[in-house]
N, C-alpha and C positions, 0 to 999 in steps of 0.2 A: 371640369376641364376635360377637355375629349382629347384623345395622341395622338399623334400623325401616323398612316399607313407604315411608316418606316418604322414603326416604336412595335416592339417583340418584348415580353419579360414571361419568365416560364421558370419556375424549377421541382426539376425534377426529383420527387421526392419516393423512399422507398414504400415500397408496398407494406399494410398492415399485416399480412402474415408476418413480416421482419420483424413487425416491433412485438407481436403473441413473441418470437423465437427470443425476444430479449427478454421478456417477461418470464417466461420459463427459465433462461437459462440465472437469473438472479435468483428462482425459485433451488436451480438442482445450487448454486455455489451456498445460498442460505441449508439448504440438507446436510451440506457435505460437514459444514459448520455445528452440526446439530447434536453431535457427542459435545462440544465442546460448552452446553447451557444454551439459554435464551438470548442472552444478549449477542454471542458470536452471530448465529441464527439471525437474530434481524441486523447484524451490521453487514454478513453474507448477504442475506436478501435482499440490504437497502445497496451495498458497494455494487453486485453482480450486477444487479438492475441496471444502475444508474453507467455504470462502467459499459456494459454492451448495449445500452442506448443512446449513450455519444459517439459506438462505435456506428451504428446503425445509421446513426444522424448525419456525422459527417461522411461517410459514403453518400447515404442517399439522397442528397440533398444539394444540387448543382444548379446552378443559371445556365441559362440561355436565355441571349437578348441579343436584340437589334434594337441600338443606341447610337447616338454620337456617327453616324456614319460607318460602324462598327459592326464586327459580329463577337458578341463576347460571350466566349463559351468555357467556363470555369474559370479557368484563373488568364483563358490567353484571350485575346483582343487583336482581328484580324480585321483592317480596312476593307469595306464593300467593293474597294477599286481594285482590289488586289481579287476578286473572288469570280467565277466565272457564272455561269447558269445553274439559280439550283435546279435539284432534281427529287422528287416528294420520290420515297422507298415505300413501299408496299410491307408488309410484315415477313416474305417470302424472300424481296430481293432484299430488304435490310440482313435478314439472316446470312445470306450469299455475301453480302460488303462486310459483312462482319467477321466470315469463316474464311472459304476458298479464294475469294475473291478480291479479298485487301491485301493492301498494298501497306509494308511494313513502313516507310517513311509516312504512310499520310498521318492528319493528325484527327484522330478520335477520342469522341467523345460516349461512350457505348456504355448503355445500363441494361443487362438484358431484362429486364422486369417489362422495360418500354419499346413493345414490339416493332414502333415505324422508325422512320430518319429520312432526315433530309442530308443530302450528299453535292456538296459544291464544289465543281474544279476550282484549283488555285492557278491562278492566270498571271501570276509575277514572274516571271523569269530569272530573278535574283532567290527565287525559295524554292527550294529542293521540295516544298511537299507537295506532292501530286493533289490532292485533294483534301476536303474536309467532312468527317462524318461526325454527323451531331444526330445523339437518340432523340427526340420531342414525342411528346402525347399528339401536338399540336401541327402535324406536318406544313397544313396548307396554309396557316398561318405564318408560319417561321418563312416558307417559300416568300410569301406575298409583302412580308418584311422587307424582304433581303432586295427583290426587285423593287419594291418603293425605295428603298434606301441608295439599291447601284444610279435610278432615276433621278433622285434628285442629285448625289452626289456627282451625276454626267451634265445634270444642268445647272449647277452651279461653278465646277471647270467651265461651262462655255459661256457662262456670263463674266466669269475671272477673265479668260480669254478675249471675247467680245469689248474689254474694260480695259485691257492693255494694247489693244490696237486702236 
């Protein structure tokens, strides 16, 4: 089964140095354990581990998709009709949108492990958020989603339209 140009699914997952730093740090809660016998020792080793690898996990580990007509980026879900032109970020200017140059009401999505993003005006007039930044591996594709998606979701209004007159 092949997806329509409009179909995006991505997530963003943490880098493997994250998971050595979990692995280590199950290794120092196992030491710290280690006056206290063997058994403390591996239940340290096995809690620490297992404890800062759900940390790790659920951090790093986020959606992005273009769905349903939709841009769903972790837990929010913003209509393509509501969303303006995207704009693929460079590793340079994603740093810029992300430091000096964001804007505190927009709404972001930012991992810094994932150097690019794509940056969409929001075009609603009933929503205070100026724009939307989303980190992706995947820039040109997330773009090429988002306008197949505004495309069809413009021509289907004008066949809605076309159907009631």
């Amino acid at each position: 089964m092949q997806l329509s140009p409009a179909h995006h699914d991505e997530r963003l997952t943490a880098p493997r140095s994250w998971w050595a730093i979990a692995v280590l740090t199950g290794i120092a809660c196992g030491l710290m354990l280690l006056p206290l016998g063997t058994m403390p020792l591996l239940a340290g080793l096995v809690g620490g581990t297992a404890l800062t690898g759900l940390l790790v996990s659920s951090y790093g580990s986020q959606r992005v998709r273009v769905v349903g007509g939709a841009l769903a980026v972790g837990e929010a879900r913003i209509p393509v009709t509501a969303l303006g032109d995207p704009e693929v970020l460079e590793p340079e200017e994603a740093r810029a949108w992300r430091t000096y140059k964001a804007d505190m009401r927009a709404f972001m999505l930012m991992r810094s492990y994932v150097r690019t993003a794509v940056r969409v005006e929001v075009t609603d007039p009933a929503d205070p958020t100026p724009y939307v930044y989303v980190s992706t591996r995947e820039p040109q594709a997330l773009v090429a989603a988002i306008r197949a998606a505004q495309e069809k979701a413009a021509k289907d209004k004008a066949a809605q339209d076309t159907a009631k007159a």
